[in-house]
LOMITI-452077 format. One record per residue (C-alpha): y, z, x; residue in one letter; residue number from 1; chain. Coordinates in steps of 0.2 Angstrom, whole numbers. Each point is the difference from the previous one (the first is absolute). Layout:
BEGIN
+-------+-------+-------+-------+-------+------+
:    py :    pz :    px : marti : vexmi : tilo :
+-------+-------+-------+-------+-------+------+
:     Y :     Z :     X :     A :   NUM :    A :
...
+-------+-------+-------+-------+-------+------+
//
This chain:
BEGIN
+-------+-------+-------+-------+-------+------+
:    py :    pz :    px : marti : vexmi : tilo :
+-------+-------+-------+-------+-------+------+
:   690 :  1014 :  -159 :     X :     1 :    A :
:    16 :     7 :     8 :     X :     2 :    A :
:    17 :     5 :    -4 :     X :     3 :    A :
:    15 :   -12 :     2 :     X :     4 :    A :
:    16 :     2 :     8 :     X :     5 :    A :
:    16 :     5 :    -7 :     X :     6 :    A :
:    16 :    -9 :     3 :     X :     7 :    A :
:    10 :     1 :    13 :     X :     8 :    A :
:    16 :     7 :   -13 :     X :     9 :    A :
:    11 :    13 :     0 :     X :    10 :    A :
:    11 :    10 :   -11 :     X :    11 :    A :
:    18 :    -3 :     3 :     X :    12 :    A :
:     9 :    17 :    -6 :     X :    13 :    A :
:    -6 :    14 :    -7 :     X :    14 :    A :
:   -17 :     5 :    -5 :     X :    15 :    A :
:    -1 :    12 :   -15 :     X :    16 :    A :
:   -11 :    15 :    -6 :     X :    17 :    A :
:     4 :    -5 :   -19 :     X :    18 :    A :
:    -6 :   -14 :   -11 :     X :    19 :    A :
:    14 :   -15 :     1 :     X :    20 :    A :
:     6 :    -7 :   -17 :     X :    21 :    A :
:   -14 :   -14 :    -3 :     X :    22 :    A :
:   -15 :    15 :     1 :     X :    23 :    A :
:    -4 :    -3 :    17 :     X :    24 :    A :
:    -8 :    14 :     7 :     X :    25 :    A :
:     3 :     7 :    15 :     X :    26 :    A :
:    -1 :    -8 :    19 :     X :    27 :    A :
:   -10 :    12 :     9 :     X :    28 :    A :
:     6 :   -11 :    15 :     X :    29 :    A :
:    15 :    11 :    -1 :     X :    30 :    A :
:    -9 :    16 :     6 :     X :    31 :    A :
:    12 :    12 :    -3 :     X :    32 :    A :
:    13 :   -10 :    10 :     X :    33 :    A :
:    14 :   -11 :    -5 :     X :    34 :    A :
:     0 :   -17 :     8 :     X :    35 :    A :
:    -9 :     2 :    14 :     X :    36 :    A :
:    -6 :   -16 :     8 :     X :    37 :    A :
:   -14 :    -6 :     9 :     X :    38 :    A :
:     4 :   -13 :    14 :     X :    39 :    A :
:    -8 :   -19 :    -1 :     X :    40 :    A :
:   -17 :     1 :    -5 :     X :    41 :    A :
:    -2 :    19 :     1 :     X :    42 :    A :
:     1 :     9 :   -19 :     X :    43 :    A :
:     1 :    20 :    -3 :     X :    44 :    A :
:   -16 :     5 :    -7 :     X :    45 :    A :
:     1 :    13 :   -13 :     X :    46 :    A :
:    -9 :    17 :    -1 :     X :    47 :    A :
:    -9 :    -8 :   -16 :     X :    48 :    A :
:    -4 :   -17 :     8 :     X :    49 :    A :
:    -9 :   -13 :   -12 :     X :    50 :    A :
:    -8 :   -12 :     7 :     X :    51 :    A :
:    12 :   -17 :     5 :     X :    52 :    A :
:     2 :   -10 :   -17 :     X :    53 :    A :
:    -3 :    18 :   -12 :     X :    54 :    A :
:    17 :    -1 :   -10 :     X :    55 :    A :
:     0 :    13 :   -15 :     X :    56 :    A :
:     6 :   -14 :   -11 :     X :    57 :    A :
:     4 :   -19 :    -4 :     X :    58 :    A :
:     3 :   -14 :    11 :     X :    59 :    A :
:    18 :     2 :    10 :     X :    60 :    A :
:    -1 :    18 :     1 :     X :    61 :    A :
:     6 :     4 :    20 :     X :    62 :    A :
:   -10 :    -7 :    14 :     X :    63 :    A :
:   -14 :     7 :    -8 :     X :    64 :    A :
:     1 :   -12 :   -15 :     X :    65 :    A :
:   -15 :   -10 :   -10 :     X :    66 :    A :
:    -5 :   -14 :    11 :     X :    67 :    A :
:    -5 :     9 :    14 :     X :    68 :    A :
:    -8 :    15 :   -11 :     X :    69 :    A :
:   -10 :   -15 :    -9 :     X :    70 :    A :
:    -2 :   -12 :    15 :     X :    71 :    A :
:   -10 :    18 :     7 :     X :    72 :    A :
:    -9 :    -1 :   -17 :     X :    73 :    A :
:    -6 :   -19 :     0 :     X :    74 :    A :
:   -11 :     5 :    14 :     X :    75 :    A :
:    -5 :    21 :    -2 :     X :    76 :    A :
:    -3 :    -2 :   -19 :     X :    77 :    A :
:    16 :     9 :    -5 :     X :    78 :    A :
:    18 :     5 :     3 :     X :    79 :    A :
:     7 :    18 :     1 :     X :    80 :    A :
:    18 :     4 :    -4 :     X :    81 :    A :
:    13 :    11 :     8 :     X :    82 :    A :
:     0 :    21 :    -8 :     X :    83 :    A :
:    12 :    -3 :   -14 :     X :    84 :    A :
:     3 :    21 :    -5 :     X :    85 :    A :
:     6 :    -4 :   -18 :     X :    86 :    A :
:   -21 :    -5 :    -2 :     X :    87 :    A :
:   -15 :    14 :     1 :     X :    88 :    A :
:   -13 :    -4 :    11 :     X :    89 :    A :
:   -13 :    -5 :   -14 :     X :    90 :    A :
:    12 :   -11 :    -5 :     X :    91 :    A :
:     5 :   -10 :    16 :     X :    92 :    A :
:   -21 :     0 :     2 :     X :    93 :    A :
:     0 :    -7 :   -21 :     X :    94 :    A :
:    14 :   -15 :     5 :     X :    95 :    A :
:   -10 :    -5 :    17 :     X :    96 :    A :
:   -16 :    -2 :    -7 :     X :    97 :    A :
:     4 :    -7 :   -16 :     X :    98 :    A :
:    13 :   -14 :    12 :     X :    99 :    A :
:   -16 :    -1 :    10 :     X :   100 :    A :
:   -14 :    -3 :   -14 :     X :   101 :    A :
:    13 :   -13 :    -8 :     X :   102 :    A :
:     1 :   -10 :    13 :     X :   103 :    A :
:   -16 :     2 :     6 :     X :   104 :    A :
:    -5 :    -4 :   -18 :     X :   105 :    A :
:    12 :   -14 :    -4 :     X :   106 :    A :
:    -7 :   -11 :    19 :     X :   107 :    A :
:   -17 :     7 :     0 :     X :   108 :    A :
:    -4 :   -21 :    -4 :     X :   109 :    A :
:     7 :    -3 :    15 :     X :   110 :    A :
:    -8 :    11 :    11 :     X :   111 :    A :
:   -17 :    -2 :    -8 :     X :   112 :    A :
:     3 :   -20 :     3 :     X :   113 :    A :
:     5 :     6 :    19 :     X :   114 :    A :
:   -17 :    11 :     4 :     X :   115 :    A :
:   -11 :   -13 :    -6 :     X :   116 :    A :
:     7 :   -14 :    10 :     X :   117 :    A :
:     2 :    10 :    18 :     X :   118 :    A :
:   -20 :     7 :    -4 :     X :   119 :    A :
:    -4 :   -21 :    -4 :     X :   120 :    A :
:   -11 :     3 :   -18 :     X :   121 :    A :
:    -7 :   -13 :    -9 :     X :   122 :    A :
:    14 :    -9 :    -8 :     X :   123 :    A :
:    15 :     6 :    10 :     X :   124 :    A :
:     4 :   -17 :     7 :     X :   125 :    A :
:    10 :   -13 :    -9 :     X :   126 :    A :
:    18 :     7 :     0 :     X :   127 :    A :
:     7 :    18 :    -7 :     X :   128 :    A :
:    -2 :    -7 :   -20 :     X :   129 :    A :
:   -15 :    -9 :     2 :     X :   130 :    A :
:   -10 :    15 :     7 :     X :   131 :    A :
:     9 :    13 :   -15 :     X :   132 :    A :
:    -5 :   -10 :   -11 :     X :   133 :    A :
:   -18 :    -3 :     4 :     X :   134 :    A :
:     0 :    17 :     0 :     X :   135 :    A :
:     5 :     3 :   -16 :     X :   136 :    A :
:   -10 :   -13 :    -8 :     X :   137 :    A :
:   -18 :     8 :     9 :     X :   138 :    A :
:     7 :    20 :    -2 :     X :   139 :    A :
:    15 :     0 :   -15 :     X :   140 :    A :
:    16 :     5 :     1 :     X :   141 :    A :
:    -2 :    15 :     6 :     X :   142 :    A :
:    -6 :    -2 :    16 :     X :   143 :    A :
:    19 :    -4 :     7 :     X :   144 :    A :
:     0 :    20 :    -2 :     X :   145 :    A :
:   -17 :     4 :     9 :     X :   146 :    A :
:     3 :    15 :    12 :     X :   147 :    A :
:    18 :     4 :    -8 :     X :   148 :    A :
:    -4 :    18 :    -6 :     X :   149 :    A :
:    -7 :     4 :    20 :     X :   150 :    A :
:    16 :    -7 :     7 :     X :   151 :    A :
:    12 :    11 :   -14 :     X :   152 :    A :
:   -10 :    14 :     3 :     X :   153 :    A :
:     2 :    -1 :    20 :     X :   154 :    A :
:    18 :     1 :    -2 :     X :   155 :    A :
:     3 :    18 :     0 :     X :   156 :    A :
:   -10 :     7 :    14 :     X :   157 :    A :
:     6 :   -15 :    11 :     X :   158 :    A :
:    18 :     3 :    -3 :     X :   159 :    A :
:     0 :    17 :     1 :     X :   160 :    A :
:   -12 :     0 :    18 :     X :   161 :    A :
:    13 :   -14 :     6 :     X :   162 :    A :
:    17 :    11 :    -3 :     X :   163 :    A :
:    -6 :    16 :     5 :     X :   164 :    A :
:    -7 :   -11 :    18 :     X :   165 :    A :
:    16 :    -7 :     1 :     X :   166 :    A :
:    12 :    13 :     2 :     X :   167 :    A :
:   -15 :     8 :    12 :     X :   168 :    A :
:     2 :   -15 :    12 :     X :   169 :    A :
:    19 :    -3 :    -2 :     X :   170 :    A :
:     3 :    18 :     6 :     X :   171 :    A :
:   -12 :    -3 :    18 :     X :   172 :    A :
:    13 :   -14 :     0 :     X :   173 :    A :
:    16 :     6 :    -1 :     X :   174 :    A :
:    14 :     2 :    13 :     X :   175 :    A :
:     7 :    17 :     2 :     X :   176 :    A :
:    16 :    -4 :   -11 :     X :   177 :    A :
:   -13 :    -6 :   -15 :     X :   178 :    A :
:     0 :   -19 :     5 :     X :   179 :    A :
:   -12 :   -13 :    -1 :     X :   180 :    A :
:    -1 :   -18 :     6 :     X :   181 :    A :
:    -5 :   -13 :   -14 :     X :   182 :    A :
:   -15 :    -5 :    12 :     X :   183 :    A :
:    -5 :    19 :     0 :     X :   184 :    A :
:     0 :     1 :   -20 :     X :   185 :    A :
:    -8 :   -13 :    -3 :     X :   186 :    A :
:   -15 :     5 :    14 :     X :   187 :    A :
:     0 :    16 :   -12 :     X :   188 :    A :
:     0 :    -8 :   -16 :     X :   189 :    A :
:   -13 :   -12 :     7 :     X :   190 :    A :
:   -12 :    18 :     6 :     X :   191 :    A :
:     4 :     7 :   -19 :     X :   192 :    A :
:    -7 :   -14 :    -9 :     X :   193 :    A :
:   -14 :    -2 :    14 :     X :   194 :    A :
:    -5 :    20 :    -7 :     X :   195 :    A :
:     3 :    -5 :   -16 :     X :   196 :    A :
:   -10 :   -15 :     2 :     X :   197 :    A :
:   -15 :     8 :     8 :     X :   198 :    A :
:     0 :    16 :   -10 :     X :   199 :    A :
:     0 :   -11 :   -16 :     X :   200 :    A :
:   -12 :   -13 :     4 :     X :   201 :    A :
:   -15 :    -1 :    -8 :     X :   202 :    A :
:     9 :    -2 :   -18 :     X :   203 :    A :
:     5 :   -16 :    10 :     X :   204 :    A :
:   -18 :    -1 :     5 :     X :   205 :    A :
:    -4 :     2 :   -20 :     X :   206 :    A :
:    14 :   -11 :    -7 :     X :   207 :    A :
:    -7 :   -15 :    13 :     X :   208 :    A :
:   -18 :     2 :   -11 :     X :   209 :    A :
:     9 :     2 :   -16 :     X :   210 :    A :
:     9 :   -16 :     4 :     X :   211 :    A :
:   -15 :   -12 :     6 :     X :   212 :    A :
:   -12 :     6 :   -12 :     X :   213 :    A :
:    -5 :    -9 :   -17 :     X :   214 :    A :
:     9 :     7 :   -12 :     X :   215 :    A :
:   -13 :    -7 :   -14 :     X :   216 :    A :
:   -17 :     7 :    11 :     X :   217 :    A :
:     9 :    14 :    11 :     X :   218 :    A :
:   -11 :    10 :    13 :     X :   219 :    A :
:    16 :    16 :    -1 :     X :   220 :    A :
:     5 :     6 :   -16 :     X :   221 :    A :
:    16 :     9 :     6 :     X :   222 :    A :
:     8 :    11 :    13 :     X :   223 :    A :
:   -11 :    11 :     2 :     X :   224 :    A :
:   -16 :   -11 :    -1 :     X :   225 :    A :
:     6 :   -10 :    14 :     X :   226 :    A :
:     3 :    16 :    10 :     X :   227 :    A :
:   -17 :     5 :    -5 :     X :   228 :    A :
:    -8 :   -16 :     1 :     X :   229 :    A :
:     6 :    -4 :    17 :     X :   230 :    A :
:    -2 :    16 :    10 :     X :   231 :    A :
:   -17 :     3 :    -6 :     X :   232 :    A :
:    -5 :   -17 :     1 :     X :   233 :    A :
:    10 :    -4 :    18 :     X :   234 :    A :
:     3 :    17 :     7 :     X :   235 :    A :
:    19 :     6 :     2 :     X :   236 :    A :
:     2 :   -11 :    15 :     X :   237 :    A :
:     2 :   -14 :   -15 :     X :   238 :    A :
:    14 :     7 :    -6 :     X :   239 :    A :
:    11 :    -2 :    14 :     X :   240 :    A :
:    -7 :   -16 :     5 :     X :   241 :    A :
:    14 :   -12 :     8 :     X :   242 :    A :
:    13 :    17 :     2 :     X :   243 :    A :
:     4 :    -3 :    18 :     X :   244 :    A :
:     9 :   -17 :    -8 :     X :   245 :    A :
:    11 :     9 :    -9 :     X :   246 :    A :
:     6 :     7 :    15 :     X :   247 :    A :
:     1 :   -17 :    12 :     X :   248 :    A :
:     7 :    -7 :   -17 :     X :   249 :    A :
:    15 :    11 :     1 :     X :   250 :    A :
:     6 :    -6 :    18 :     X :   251 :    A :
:     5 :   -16 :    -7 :     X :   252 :    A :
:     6 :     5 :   -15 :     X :   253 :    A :
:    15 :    12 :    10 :     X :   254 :    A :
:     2 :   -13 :    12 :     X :   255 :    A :
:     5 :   -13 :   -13 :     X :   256 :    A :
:     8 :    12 :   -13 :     X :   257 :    A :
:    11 :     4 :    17 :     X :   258 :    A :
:     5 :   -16 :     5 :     X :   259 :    A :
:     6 :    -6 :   -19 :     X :   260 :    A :
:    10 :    16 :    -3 :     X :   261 :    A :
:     9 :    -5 :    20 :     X :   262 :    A :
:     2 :   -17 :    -6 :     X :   263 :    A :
:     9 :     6 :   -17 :     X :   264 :    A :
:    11 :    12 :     7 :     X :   265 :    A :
:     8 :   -18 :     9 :     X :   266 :    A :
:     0 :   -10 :   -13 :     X :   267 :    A :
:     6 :    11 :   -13 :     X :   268 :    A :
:    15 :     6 :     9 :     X :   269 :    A :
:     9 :    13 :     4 :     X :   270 :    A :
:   -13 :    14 :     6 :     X :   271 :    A :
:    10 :    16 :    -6 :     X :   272 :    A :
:     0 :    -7 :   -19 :     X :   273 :    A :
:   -14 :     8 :   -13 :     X :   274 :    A :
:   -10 :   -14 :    -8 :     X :   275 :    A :
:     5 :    -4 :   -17 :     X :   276 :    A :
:   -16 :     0 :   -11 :     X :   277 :    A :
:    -4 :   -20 :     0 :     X :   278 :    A :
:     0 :     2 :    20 :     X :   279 :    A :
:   -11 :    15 :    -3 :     X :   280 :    A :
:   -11 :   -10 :    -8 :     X :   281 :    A :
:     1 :   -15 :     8 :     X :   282 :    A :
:    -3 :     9 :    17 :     X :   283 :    A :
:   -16 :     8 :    -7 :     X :   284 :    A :
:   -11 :   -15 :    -6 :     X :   285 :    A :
:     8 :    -8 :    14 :     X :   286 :    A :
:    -8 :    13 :    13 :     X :   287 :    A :
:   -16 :     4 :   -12 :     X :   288 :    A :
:    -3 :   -20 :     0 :     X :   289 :    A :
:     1 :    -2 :    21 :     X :   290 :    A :
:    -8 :    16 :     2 :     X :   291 :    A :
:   -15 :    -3 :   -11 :     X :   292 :    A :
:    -2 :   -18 :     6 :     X :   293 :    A :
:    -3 :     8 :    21 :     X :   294 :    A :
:   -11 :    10 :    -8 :     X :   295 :    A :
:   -11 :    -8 :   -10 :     X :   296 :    A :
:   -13 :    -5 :     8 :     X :   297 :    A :
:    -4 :    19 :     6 :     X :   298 :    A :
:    -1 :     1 :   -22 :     X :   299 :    A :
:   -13 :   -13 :    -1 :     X :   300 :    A :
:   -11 :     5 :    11 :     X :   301 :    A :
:     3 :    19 :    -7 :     X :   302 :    A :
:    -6 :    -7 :   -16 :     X :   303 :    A :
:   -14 :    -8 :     5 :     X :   304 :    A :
:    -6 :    14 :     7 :     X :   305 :    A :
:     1 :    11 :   -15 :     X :   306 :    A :
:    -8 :   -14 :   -10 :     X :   307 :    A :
:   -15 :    -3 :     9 :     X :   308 :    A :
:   -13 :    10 :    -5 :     X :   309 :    A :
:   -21 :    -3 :     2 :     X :   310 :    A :
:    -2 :    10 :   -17 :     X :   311 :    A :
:     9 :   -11 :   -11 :     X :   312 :    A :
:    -2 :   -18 :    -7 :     X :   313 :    A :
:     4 :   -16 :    13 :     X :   314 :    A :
:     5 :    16 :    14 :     X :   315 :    A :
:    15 :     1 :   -11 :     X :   316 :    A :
:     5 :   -15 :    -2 :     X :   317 :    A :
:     6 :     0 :    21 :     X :   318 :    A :
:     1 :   -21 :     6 :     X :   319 :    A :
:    -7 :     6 :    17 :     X :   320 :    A :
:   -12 :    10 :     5 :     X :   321 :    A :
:     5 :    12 :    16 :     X :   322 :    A :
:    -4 :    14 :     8 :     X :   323 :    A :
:    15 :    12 :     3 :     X :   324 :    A :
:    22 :    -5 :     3 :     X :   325 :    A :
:    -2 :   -12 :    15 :     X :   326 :    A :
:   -14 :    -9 :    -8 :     X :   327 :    A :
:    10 :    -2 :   -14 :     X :   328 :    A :
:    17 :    -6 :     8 :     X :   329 :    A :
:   -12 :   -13 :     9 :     X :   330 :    A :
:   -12 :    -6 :   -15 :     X :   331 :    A :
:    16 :    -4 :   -11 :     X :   332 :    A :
:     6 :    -9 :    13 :     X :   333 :    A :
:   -15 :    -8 :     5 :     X :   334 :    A :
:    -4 :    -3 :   -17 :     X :   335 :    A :
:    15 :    -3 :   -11 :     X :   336 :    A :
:    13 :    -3 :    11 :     X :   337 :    A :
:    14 :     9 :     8 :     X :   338 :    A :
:    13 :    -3 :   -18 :     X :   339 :    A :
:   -16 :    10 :    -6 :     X :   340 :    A :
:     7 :    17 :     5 :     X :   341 :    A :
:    15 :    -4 :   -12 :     X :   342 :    A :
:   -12 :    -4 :   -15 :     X :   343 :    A :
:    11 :     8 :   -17 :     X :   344 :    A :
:    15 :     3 :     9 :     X :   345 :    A :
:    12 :   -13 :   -12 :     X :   346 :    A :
:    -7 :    12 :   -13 :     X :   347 :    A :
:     5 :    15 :    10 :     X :   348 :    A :
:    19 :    -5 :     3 :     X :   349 :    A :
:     2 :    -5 :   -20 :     X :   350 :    A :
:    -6 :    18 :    -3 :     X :   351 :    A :
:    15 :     9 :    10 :     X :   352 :    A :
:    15 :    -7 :   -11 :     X :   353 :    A :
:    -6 :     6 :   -16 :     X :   354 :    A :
:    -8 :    17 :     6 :     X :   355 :    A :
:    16 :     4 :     5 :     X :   356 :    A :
:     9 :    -3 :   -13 :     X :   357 :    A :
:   -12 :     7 :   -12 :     X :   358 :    A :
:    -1 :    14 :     9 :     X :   359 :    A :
:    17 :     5 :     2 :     X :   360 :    A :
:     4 :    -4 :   -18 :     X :   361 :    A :
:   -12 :    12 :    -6 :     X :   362 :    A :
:     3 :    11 :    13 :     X :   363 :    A :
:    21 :     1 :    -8 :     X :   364 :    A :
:    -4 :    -2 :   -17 :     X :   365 :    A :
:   -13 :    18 :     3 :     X :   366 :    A :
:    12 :     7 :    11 :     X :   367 :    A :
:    15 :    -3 :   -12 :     X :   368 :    A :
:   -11 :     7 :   -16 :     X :   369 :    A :
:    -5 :    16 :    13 :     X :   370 :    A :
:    19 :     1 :     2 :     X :   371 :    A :
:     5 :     1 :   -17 :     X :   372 :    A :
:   -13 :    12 :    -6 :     X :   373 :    A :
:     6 :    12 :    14 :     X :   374 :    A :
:    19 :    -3 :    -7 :     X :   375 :    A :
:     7 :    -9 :    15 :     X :   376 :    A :
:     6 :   -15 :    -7 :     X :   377 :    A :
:     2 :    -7 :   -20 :     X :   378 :    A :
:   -12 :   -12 :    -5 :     X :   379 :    A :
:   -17 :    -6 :    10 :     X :   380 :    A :
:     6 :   -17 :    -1 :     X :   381 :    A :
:    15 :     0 :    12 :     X :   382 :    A :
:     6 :    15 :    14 :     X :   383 :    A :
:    15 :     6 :    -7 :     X :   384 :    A :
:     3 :    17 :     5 :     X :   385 :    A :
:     0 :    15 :   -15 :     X :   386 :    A :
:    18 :     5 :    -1 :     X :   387 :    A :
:    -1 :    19 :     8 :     X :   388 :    A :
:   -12 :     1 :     7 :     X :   389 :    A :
:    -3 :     4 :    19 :     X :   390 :    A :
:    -9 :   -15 :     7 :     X :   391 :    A :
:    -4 :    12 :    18 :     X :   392 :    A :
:   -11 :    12 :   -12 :     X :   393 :    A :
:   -17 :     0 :     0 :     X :   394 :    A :
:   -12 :    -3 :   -15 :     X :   395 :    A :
:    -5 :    20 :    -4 :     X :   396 :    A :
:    21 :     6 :     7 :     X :   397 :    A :
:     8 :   -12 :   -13 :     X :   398 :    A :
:   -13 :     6 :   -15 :     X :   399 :    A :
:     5 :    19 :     4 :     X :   400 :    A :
:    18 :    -8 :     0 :     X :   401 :    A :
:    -3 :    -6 :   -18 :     X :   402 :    A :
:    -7 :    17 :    -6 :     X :   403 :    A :
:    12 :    10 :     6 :     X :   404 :    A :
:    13 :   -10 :    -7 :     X :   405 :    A :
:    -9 :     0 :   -17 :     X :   406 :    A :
:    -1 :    21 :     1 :     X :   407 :    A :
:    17 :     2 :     3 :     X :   408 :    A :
:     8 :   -14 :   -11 :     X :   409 :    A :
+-------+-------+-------+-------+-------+------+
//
């Protein structure tokens, strides 16, 4: 939905250019500069800005670490990581998306249990495992993974449209000495993942029908199907059905994600400390779980709105019938109840621990391997640096290196 905050952490001492001795690669917070500082709450925004919470690497790594990289990813669909210029840029894209699809894989369960409680099908009342598994027994196993192959496949353009935006916004925002206010970069991660989210949005239209349909007597028979199915069957104003939601949805979501990272810089300490990795971690889930919960209830609504459907069986499986967002709001309301608009959300908050940490897992281990085949380090299993070897060289510089050594040896 939108992008989180970073900590409010600093660097104390120098930033450098070269990779440090545990394969970290470089801060592009430094900027060419050498300890340079932003005052409280204000942080230097690199040329090459990444949205808040895209570190290049594993949890811990500068104020750009893994929690708030995946706390970003528990809510767009996936997490991006800082430019690390030992890796080519098929390779950073390989490592994303397979971190992306293997955690979007490994929770798929989760979120499948989530979309049928906030749309209210048949079934989806009873509790989290009384619902999966009524589900299971009427559809097999493999419904926990409905949809999973629409949300992997959305990861790409999404990521990519939500960097690119924004660096775009961060520099409308910038002060003339290359500052920016937390508030500010969160308001532009927030407009990033609101283009991301809008420009991506009918796979979320198509993953919401994957999702509700019977898996055993399905009305789509893939991606493309559903695309098919639904824009010549519903026009193409279908398709974007409930897409002003993910805009409204993302006020809440910045407004709570801001206030948890405010809170943590308090309670944490010392503000001008870097987080160590559990404290990276923690803060994430902390500030995905806080800001997910404010904006939940713009999520349900989203979702019964890309469910509901005259075409297909029951309306697509929708528990109330309404005729446009308002009617919506009020109909749950009316109907269900107010706790209604929170439907699936226990479901939701057990999905953000392990999707970050499958994520960022597989993220290290392909990282690591990427690393290694390049000549960077010894062994894919661990980061320790290839005696020799220039760790500030880039991918293609330190393959001419090799050769040349290997003419004139």
């Amino acid at each position: 939905m939108g992008l989180l905050p970073q900590p409010r952490r600093h660097h104390s001492g120098l930033c450098h250019h070269h990779h440090p001795p545990q394969a970290e690669a470089p801060s592009s917070s430094c900027a060419g500069e050498r300890g340079r500082q932003a005052g409280p709450g204000v942080r230097r925004v690199p040329p090459s800005a990444a949205p808040p919470g895209a570190g290049h690497g594993g949890p811990g790594r500068g104020v750009r670490g893994a929690a708030a990289a995946a706390a970003a990813a528990a809510a767009a669909g996936m997490a991006t990581w800082k430019r690390d210029g030992r890796l080519t840029a098929l390779q950073r894209l390989a490592c994303a998306g397979l971190a992306g699809a293997a955690s979007h894989t490994a929770t798929a369960p989760l979120e499948v249990l989530t979309v049928v409680a906030q749309v209210g099908a048949p079934g989806s009342s009873g509790g989290l495992w009384a619902s999966g598994r009524r589900l299971c027994r009427a559809q097999g196993l493999g419904a926990l993974w409905k949809g999973n192959l629409t949300a992997c496949a959305r990861l790409f353009p999404y990521s990519g449209l939500q960097i690119a935006s924004y660096r775009r916004f961060v520099m409308l925002f910038v002060d003339d000495l290359g500052h920016i206010s937390q508030w500010r970069s969160i308001v532009a991660g927030s407009l990033a993942g609101m283009v991301a989210a809008v420009a991506t949005y009918p796979t979320e239209v198509i993953k919401t029908r994957l999702i509700m349909q019977n898996r055993l007597e399905p009305s789509y028979k893939g991606i493309l199907h559903a695309l098919y199915m639904i824009y010549h069957q519903e026009g193409a104003a279908a398709l974007y059905r409930g897409v002003s939601l993910s805009v409204l949805g993302a006020i809440p979501f910045s407004i709570g994600s801001f206030l948890v990272y405010t809170h943590l810089d308090k309670i944490w300490g010392d503000p001008n400390l870097r987080f160590t990795p559990a404290q990276n971690f923690i803060n994430g889930c902390l500030a995905a779980g806080v800001a997910q919960t404010l904006s939940f209830p713009f999520e349900t609504v989203k979702r019964k709105m890309q469910a509901q459907s005259p075409c297909l069986p029951h309306r697509g499986g929708v528990d109330i019938h309404f005729a446009g967002m308002v009617d919506c709001f009020k109909q749950t309301v009316k109907t269900k109840g107010v706790l209604a608009l929170w439907n699936g959300l226990t479901a939701n908050l057990l999905r953000i621990v392990p999707y970050f940490g499958v994520m960022f897992s597989t993220f290290e281990f392909c990282k690591r391997v990427c690393l290694y085949r390049n000549g960077y380090i010894d062994s894919p299993l661990s980061y320790k640096l290839t005696p020799g070897v220039d760790q500030s060289l880039k991918p293609q510089e330190l393959q001419e290196l090799k050769l040349f050594r290997r003419k004139n040896a």
